[in-house]
VEXDODREN-982426 format. One record per residue (C-alpha): x, y, z; residue number from 1; residue in one letter. Coordinates in Angstrom, 1 decimal. Example, Ala and Ser with C-alpha at 12.3 -4.5 7.8 and 13.67 -1.06 7.14 Angstrom:
<nodes>
<node><x>12.3</x><y>-4.5</y><z>7.8</z><nr>1</nr><rest>a</rest></node>
<node><x>13.7</x><y>-1.1</y><z>7.1</z><nr>2</nr><rest>s</rest></node>
</nodes>
This chain:
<nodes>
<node><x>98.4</x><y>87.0</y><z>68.1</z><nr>1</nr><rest>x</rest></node>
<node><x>97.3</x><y>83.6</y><z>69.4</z><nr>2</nr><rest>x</rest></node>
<node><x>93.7</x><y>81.9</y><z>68.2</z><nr>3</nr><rest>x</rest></node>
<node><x>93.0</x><y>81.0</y><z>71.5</z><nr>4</nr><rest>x</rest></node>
<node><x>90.8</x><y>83.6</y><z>73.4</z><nr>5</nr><rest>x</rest></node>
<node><x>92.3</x><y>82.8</y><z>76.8</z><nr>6</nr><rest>x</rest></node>
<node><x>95.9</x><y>83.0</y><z>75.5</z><nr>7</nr><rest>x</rest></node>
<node><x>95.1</x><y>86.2</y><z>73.7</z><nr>8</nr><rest>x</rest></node>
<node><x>93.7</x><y>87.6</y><z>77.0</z><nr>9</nr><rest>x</rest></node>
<node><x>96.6</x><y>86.8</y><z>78.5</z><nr>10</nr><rest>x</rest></node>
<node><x>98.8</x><y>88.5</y><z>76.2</z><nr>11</nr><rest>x</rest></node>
<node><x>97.2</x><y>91.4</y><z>75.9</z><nr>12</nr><rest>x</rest></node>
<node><x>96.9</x><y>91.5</y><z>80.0</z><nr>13</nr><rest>x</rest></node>
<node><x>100.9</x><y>91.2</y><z>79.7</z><nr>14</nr><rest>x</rest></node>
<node><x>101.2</x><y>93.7</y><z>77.1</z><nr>15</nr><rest>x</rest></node>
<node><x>99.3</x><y>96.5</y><z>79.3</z><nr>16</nr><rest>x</rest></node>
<node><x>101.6</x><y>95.4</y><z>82.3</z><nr>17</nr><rest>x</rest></node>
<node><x>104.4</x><y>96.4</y><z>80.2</z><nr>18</nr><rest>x</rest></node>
<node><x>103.1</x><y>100.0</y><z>79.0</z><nr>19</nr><rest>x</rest></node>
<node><x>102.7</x><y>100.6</y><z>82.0</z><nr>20</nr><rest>x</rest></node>
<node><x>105.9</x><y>99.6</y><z>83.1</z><nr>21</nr><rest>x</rest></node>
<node><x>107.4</x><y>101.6</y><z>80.4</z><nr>22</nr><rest>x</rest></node>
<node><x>105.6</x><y>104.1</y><z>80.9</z><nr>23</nr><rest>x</rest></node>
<node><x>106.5</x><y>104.6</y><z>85.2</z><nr>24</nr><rest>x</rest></node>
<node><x>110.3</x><y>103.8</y><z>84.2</z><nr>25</nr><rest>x</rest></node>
<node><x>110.9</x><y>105.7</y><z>81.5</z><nr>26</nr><rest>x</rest></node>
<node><x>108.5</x><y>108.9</y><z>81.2</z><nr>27</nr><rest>x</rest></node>
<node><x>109.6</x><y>112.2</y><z>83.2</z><nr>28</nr><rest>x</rest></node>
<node><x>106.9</x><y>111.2</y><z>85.7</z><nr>29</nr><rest>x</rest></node>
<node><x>108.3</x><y>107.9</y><z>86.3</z><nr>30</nr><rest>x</rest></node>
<node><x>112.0</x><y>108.8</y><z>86.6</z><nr>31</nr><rest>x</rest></node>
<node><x>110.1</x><y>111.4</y><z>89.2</z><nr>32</nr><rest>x</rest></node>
<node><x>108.2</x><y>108.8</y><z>91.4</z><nr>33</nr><rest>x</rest></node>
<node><x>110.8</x><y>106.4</y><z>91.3</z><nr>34</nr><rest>x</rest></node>
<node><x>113.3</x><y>109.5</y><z>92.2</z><nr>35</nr><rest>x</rest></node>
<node><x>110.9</x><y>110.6</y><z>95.0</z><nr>36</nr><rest>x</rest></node>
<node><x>111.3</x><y>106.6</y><z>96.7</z><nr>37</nr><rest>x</rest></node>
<node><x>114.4</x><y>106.3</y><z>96.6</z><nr>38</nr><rest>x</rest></node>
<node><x>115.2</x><y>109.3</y><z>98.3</z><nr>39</nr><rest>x</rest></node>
<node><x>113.4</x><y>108.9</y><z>101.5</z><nr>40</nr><rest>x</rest></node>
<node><x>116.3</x><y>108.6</y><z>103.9</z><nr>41</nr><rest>x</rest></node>
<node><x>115.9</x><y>105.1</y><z>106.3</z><nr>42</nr><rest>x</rest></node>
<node><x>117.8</x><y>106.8</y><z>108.9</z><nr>43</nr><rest>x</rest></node>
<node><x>116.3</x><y>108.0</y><z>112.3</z><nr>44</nr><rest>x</rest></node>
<node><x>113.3</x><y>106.9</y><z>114.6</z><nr>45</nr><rest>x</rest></node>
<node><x>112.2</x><y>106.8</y><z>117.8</z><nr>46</nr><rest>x</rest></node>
<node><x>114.3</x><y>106.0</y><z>120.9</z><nr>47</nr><rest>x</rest></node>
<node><x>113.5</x><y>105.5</y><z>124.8</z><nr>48</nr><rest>x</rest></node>
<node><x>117.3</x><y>105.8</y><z>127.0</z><nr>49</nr><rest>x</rest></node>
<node><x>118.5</x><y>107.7</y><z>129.7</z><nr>50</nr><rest>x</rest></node>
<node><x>120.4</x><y>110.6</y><z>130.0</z><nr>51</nr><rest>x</rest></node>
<node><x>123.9</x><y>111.6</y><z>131.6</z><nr>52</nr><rest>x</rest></node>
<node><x>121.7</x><y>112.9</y><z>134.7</z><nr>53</nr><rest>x</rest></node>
<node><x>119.6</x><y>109.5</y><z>135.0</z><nr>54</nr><rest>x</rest></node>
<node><x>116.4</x><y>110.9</y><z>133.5</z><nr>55</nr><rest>x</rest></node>
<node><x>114.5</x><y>109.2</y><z>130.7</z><nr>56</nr><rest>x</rest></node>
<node><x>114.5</x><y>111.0</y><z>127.5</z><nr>57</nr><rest>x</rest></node>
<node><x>113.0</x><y>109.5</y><z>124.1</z><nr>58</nr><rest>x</rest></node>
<node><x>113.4</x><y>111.3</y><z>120.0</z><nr>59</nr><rest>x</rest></node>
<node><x>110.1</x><y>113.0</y><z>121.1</z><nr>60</nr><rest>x</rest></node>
<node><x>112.2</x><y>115.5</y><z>123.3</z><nr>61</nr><rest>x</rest></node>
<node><x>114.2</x><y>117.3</y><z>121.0</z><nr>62</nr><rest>x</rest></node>
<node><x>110.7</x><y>118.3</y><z>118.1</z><nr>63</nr><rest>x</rest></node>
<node><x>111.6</x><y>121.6</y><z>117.3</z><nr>64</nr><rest>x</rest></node>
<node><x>115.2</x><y>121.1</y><z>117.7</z><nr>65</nr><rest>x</rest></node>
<node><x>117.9</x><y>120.3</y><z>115.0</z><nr>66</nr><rest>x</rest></node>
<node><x>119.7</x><y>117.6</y><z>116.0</z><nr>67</nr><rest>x</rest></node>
<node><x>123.6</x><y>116.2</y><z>115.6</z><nr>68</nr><rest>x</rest></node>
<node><x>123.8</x><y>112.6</y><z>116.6</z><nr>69</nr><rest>x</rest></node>
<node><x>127.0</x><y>110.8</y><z>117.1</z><nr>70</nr><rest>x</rest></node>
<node><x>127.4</x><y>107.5</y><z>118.4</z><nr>71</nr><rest>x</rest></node>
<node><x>130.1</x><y>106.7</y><z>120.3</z><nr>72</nr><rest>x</rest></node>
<node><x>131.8</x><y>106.1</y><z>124.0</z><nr>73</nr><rest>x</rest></node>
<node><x>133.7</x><y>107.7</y><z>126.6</z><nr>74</nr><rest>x</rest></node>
<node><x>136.8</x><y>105.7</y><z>126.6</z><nr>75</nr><rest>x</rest></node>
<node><x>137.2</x><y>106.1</y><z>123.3</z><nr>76</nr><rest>x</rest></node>
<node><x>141.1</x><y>107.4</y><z>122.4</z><nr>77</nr><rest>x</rest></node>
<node><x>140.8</x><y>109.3</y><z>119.5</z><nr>78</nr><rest>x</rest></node>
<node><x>137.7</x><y>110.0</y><z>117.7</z><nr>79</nr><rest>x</rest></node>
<node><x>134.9</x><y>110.8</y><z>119.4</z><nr>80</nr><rest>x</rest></node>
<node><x>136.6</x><y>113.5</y><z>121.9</z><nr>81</nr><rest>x</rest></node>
<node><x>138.0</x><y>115.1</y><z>118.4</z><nr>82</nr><rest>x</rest></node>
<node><x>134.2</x><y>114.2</y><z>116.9</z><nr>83</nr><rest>x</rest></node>
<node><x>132.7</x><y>116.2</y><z>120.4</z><nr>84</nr><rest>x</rest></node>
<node><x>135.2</x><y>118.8</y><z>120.3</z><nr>85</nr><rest>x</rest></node>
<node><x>134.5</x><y>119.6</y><z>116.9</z><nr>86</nr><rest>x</rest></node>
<node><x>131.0</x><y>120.2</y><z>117.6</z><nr>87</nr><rest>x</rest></node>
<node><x>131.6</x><y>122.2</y><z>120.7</z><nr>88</nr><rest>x</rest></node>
<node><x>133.4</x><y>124.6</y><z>118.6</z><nr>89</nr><rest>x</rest></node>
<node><x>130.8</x><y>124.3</y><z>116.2</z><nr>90</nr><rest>x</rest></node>
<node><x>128.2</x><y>125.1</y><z>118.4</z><nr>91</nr><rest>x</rest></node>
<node><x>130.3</x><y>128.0</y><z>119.8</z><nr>92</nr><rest>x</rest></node>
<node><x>130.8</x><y>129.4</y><z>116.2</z><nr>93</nr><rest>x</rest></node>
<node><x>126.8</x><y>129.2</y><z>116.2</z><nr>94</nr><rest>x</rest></node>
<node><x>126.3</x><y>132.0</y><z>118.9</z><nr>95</nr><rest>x</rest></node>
<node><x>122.3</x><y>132.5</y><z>119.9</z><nr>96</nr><rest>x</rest></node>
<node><x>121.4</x><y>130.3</y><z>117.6</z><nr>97</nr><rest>x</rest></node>
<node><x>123.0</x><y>127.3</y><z>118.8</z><nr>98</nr><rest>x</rest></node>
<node><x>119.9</x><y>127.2</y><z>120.9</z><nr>99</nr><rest>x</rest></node>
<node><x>118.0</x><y>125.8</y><z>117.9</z><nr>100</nr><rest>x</rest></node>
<node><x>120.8</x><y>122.7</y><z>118.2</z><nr>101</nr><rest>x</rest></node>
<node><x>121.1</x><y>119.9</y><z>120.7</z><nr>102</nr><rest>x</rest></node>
<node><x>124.3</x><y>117.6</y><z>119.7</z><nr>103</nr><rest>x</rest></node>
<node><x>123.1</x><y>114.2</y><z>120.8</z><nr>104</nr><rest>x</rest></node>
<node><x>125.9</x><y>112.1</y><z>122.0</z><nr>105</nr><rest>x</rest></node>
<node><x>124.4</x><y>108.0</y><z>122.4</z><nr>106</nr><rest>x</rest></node>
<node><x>126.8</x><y>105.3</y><z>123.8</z><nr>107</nr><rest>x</rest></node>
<node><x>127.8</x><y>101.9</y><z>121.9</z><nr>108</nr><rest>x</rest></node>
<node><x>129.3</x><y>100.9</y><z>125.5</z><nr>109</nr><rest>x</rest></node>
<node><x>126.1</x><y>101.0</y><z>127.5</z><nr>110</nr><rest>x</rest></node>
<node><x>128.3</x><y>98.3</y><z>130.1</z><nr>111</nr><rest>x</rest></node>
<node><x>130.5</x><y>100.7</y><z>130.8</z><nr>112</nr><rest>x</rest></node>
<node><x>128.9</x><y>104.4</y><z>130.2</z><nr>113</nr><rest>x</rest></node>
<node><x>126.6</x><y>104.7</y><z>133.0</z><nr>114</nr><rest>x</rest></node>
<node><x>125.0</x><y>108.2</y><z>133.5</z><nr>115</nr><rest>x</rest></node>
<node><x>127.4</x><y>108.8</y><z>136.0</z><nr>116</nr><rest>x</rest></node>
<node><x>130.5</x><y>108.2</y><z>134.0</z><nr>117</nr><rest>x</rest></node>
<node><x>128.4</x><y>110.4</y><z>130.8</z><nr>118</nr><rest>x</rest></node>
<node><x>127.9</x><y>113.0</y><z>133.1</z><nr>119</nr><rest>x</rest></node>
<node><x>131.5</x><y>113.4</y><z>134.1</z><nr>120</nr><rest>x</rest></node>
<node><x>133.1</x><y>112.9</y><z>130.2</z><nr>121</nr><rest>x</rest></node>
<node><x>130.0</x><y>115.7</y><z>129.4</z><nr>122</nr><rest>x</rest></node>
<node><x>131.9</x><y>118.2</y><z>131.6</z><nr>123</nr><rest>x</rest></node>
<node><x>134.5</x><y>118.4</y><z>128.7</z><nr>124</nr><rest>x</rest></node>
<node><x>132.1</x><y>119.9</y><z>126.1</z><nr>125</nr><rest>x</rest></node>
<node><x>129.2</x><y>122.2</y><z>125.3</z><nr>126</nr><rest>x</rest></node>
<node><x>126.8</x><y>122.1</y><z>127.6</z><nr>127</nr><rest>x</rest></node>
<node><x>124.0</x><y>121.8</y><z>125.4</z><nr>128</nr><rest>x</rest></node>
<node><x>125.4</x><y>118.3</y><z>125.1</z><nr>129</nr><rest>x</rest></node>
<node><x>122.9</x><y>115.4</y><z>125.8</z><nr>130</nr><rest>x</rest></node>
<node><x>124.6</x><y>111.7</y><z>126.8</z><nr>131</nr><rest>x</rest></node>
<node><x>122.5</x><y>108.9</y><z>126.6</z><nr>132</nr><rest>x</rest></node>
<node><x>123.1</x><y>105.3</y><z>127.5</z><nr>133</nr><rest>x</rest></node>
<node><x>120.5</x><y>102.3</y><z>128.0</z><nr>134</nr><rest>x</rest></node>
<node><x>120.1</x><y>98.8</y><z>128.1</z><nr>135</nr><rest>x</rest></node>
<node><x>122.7</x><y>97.0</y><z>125.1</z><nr>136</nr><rest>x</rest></node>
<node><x>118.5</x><y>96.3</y><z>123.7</z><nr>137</nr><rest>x</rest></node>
<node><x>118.0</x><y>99.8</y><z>123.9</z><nr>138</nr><rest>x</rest></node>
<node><x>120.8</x><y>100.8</y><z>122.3</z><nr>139</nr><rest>x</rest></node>
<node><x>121.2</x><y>98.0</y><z>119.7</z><nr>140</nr><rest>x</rest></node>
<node><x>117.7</x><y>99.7</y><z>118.9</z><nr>141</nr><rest>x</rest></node>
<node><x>118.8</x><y>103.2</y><z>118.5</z><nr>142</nr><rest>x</rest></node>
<node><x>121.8</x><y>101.9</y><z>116.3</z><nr>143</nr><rest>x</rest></node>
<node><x>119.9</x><y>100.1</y><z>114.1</z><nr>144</nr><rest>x</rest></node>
<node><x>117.7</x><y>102.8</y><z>113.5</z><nr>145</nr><rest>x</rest></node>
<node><x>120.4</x><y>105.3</y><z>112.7</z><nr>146</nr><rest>x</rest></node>
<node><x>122.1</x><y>102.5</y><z>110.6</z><nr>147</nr><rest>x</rest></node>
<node><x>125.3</x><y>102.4</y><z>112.9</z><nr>148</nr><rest>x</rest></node>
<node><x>127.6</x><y>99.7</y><z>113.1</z><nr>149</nr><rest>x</rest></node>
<node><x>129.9</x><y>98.7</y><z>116.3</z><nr>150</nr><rest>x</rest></node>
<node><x>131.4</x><y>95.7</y><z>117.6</z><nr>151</nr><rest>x</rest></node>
<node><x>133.3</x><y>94.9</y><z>120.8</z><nr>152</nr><rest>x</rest></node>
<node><x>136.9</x><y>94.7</y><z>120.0</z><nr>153</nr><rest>x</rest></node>
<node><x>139.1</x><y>92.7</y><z>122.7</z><nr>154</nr><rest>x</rest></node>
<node><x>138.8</x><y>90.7</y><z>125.8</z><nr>155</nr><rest>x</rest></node>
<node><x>138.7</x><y>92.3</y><z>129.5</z><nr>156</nr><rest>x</rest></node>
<node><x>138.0</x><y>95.9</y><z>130.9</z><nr>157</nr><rest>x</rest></node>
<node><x>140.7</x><y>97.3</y><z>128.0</z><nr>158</nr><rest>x</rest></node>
<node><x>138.4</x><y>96.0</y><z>125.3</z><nr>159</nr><rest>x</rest></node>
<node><x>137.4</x><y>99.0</y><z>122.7</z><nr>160</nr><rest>x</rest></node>
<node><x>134.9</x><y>99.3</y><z>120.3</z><nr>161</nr><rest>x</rest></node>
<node><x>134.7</x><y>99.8</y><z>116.5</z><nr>162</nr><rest>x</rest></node>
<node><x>131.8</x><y>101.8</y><z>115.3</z><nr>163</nr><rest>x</rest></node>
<node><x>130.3</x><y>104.1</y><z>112.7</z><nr>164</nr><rest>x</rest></node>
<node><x>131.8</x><y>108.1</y><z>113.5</z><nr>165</nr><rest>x</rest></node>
<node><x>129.1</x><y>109.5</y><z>111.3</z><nr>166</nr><rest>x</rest></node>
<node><x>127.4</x><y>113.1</y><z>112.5</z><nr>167</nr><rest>x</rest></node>
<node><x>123.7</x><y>112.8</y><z>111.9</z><nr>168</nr><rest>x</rest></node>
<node><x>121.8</x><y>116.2</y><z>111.6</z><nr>169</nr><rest>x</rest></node>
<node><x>118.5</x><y>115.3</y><z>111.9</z><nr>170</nr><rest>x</rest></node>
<node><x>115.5</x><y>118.1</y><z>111.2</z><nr>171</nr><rest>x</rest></node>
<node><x>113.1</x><y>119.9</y><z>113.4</z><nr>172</nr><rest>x</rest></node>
<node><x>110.7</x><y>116.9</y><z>112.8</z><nr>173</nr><rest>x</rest></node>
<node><x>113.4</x><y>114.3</y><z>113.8</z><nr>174</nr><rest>x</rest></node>
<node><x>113.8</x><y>113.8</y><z>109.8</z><nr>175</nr><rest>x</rest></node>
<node><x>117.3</x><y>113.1</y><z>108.5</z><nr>176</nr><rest>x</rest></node>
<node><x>118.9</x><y>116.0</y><z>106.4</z><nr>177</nr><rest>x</rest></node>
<node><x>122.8</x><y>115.3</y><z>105.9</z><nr>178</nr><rest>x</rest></node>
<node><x>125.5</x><y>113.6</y><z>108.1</z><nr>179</nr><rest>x</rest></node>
<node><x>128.9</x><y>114.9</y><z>108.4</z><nr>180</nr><rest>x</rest></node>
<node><x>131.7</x><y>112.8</y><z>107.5</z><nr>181</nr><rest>x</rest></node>
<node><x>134.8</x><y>112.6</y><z>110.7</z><nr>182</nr><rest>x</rest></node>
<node><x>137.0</x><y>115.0</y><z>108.6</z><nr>183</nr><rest>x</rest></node>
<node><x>134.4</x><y>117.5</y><z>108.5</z><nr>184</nr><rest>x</rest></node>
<node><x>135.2</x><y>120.8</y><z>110.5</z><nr>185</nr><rest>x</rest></node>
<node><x>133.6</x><y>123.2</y><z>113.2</z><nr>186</nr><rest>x</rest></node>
<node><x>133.0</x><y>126.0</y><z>110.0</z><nr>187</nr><rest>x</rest></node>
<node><x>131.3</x><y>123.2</y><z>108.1</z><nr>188</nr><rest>x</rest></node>
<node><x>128.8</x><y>122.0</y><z>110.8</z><nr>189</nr><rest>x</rest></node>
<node><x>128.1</x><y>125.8</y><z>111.8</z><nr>190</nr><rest>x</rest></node>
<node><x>127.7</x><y>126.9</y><z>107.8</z><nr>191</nr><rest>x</rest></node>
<node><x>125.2</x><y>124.0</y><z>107.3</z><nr>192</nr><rest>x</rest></node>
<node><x>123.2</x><y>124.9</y><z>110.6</z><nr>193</nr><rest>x</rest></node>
<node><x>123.3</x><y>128.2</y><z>109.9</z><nr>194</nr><rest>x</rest></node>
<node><x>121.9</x><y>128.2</y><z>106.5</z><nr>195</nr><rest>x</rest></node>
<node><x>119.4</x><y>125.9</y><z>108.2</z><nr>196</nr><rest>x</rest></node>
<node><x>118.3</x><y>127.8</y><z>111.0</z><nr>197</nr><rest>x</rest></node>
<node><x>117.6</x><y>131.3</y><z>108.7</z><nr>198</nr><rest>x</rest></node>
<node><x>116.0</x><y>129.1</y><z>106.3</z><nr>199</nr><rest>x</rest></node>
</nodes>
């Protein structure tokens, strides 16, 4: 140990920091605090856009509900009508209690997915389905939040766009509780939900 009182101090203010340390990284109740951080889920928050039938609707709408959230567009070829069927049969498979579920559909192509155009493309699925579209802001907003990525792929009106074709099912609270991978099917969505809903 070093003569010098300061220096001592010093190290033994250095040797505490690493007991303690030691003791948060590698004792039961450290591995369960650190456990307990790093499983908070960054996914989810609040939104302000509009819906397929012009009205303004933020996260705050759907408390009480469970919530699928897929972000994609209407002129999408392939997956997201596959992605919206899949959860119209899902929903379907559900019965009464599909009325504790609102599939949330939000737009990475707010230029071209006006209300109107949502509202038409809606038609094609369950009608529990909720469209929503905003400024490119208010959607850059939304993706963030939900950790989406998409880009604008192409020049002119035949442009399409990459994006994220994750299902988010967000809880009661607007909490994130699992997302569903594209290949998942109607039997998984409605077996998840349903254990859900019946707690």
């Amino acid at each position: 140990m070093p003569r010098n009182p300061i220096v001592r101090l010093v190290a033994l203010a250095a040797l505490l920091l690493a007991a303690i340390a030691a003791l948060l990284l590698y004792t039961p109740f450290g591995r369960q605090l650190w456990r307990h951080e790093a499983n908070i889920a960054l996914i989810g928050g609040p939104f302000n856009l509009i819906d397929q039938n012009g009205q303004p609707r933020s996260d705050r709408d759907f408390r009480g509900q469970y919530m699928l959230v897929f972000f994609g567009y209407t002129t999408c070829p392939d997956v997201c009508p596959t992605t919206l069927q899949t959860i119209t049969s899902a929903m379907d498979e559900l019965g009464s209690d599909a009325a504790k579920v609102t599939p949330i559909f939000i737009t990475v192509d707010p230029d071209r997915d006006t209300p109107a155009a949502m509202k038409a493309y809606a038609a094609n699925f369950t009608p529990r389905l909720v469209m929503l579209s905003g400024s490119p802001d208010a959607i850059a907003s939304a993706a963030k939040l939900y950790r989406i990525y998409y880009k604008k792929v192409g020049e002119g009106a035949d442009y399409s766009m990459d994006h994220t074709a994750l299902i988010y099912l967000m809880g009661p609270d607007g909490s994130y509780l699992a997302h569903f991978a594209p290949e998942a099917t109607a039997d998984d969505i409605a077996k998840d939900l349903r254990q859900r809903v019946h707690g």
